[in-house]
C-alpha positions in Angstrom: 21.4 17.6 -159.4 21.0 15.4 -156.5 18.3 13.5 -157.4 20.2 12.1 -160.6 23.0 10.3 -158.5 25.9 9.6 -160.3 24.3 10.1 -164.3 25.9 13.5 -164.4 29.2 12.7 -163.1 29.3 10.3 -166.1 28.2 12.8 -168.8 30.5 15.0 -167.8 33.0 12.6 -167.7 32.0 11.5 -171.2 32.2 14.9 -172.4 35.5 15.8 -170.7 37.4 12.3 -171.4 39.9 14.7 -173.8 37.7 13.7 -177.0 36.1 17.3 -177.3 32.3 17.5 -177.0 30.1 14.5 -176.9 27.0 15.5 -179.3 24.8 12.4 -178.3 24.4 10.1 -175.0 22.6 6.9 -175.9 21.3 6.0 -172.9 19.8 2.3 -172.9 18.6 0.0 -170.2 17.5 -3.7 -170.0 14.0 -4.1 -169.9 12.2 -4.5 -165.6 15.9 -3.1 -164.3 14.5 0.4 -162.9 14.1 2.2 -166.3 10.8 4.3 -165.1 13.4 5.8 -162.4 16.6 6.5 -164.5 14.2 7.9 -167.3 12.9 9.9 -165.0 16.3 11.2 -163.8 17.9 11.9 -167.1 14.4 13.6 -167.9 15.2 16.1 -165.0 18.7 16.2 -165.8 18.4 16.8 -169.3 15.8 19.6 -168.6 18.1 21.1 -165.7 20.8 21.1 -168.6 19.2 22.3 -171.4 19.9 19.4 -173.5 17.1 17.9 -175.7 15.9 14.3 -175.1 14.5 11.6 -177.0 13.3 8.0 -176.5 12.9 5.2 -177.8 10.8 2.0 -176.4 8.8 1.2 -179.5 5.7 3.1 -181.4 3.4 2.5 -178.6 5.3 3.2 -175.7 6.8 6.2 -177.2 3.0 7.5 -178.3 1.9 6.5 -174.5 5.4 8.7 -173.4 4.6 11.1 -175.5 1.0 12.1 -174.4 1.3 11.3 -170.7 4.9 12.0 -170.0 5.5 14.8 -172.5 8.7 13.5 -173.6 9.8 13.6 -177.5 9.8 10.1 -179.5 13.7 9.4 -181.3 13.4 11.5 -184.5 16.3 10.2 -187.1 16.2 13.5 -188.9 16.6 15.6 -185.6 18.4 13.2 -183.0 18.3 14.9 -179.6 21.5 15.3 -177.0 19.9 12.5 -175.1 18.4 9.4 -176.4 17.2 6.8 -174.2 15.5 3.7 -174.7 15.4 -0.4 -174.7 18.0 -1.8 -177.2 18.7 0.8 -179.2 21.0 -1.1 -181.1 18.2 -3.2 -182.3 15.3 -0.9 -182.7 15.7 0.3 -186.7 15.9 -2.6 -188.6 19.2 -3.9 -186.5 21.1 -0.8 -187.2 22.9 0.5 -184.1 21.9 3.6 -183.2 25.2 5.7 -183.8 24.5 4.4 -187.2 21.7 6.8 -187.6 23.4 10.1 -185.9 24.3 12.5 -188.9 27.7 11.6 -190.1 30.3 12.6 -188.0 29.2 13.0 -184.6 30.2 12.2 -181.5 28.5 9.9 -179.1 28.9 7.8 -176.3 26.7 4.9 -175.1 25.6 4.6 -171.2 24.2 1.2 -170.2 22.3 0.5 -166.8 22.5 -2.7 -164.9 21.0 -3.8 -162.0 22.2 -6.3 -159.6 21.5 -8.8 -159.9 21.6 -9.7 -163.3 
């Protein structure tokens, strides 16, 4: 998993912080901060782990991922592992996204910075 850097590290962390199992990472990034290369990274991580992936950058970015980068848009009624995206606290109808994971699961949010900010 080399060409991830240090994203696995923190999933596992996340998932071994003593908290049990971690159903969803929210992944989210500031728009022009190197998105294109950290989705591409969790994409090969996810896949190299098995664990299903979502995103979410909006109805015509996701339709543009979805046919030219084969990756799944953010279904509310079948979240994935993995869901990456701009904002995602502000993409349905301001409702944070934990708010629409099925009731009682487990998730942990994963922002990317860049320097500088």
């Amino acid at each position: 998993m080399r060409h991830v850097g240090m994203l696995p590290l923190i999933m596992l962390a996340a998932a071994s912080s003593g908290e049990g199992r971690v159903d969803h990472y929210l992944i989210l990034h500031i728009g022009k901060t190197g998105g294109t290369s950290l989705r591409n990274a969790v994409a090969a991580f996810a896949k190299e782990a098995k664990l299903s992936m979502q995103v979410e950058y909006g109805r015509e970015a996701n339709e543009m991922l979805a046919r030219y980068g084969g990756l799944t848009p953010f279904d509310p009624a079948h979240p994935a592992r993995v869901i990456m995206g701009h904002g995602l606290h502000l993409t349905f109808s301001n409702r944070s996204f934990h708010e629409l994971l099925p009731r009682g699961a487990t998730y942990r949010y994963i922002t990317m910075f860049r320097e500088p900010l």
